[in-house]
C-alpha positions in Angstrom: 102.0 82.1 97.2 103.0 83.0 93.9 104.3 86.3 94.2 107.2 88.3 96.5 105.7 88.5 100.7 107.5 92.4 100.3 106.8 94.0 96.6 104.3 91.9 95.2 106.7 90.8 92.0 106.6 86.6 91.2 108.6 84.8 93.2 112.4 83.1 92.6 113.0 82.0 96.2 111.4 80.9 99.5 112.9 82.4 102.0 113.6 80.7 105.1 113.1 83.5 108.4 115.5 82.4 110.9 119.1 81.4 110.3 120.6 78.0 109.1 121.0 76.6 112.3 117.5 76.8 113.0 116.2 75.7 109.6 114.4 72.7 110.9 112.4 74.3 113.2 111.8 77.7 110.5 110.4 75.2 108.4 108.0 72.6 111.3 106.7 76.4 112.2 106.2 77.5 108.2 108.5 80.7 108.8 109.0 80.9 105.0 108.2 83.8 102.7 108.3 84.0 99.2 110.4 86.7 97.4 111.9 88.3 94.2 115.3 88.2 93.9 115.8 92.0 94.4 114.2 91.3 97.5 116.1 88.7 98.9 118.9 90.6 98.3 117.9 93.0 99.8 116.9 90.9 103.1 120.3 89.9 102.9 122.3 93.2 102.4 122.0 94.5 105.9 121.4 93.3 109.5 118.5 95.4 109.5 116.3 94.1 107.2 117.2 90.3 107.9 115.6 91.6 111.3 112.8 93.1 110.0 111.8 90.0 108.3 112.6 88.5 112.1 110.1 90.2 113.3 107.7 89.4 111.4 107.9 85.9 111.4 107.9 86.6 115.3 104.3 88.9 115.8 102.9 85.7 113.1 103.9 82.9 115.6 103.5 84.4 118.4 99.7 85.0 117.3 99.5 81.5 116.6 101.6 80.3 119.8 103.0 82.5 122.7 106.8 84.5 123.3 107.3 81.8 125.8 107.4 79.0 122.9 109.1 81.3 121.0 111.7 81.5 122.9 112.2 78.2 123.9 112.4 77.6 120.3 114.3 80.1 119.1 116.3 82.3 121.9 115.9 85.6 120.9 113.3 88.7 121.1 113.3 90.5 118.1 110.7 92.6 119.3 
C-alpha cells in the first residue's frame, strides 16, 4: 500500500504494530501499516494512540487466528 493506513496521504514509513521486542513476530504476522510522517508521529506522541493502532492490529489477527494465539504470542489484551 502506497498511501498512509490513517489519512490516506503517501507513505514515508512502515510502521511496525507491536514494540521492538516483538518485531520478529509483528513482522511473521504482517502487523505493519504504512503511514505519513505526521502520522507516525502522531502514533508515537501518546500512549493512547500507540494503543489504538494495538488494537487494531489485534481485531485483524484475531480474525485471521484466535485471542488464544494472540496471547501466547504476544501477552497482552488490548481489547
Amino acid at each position: 500500500m502506497d498511501y498512509c493506513f490513517l489519512c490516506g496521504k503517501p507513505r514515508q514509513h512502515i510502521h511496525h504494530c507491536m514494540n521492538a521486542a516483538n518485531k520478529k513476530k509483528t513482522e511473521k504476522y504482517g502487523l505493519l501499516i504504512p503511514v505519513c510522517s505526521k502520522c507516525h508521529s502522531w502514533i508515537h506522541d501518546k500512549d493512547d494512540n500507540m494503543k489504538f493502532v494495538r488494537q487494531i492490529a489485534q481485531r485483524k489477527f484475531e480474525e485471521i487466528y484466535s485471542r488464544e494465539l494472540w496471547m501466547e504470542e504476544f501477552g497482552k489484551n488490548y481489547l
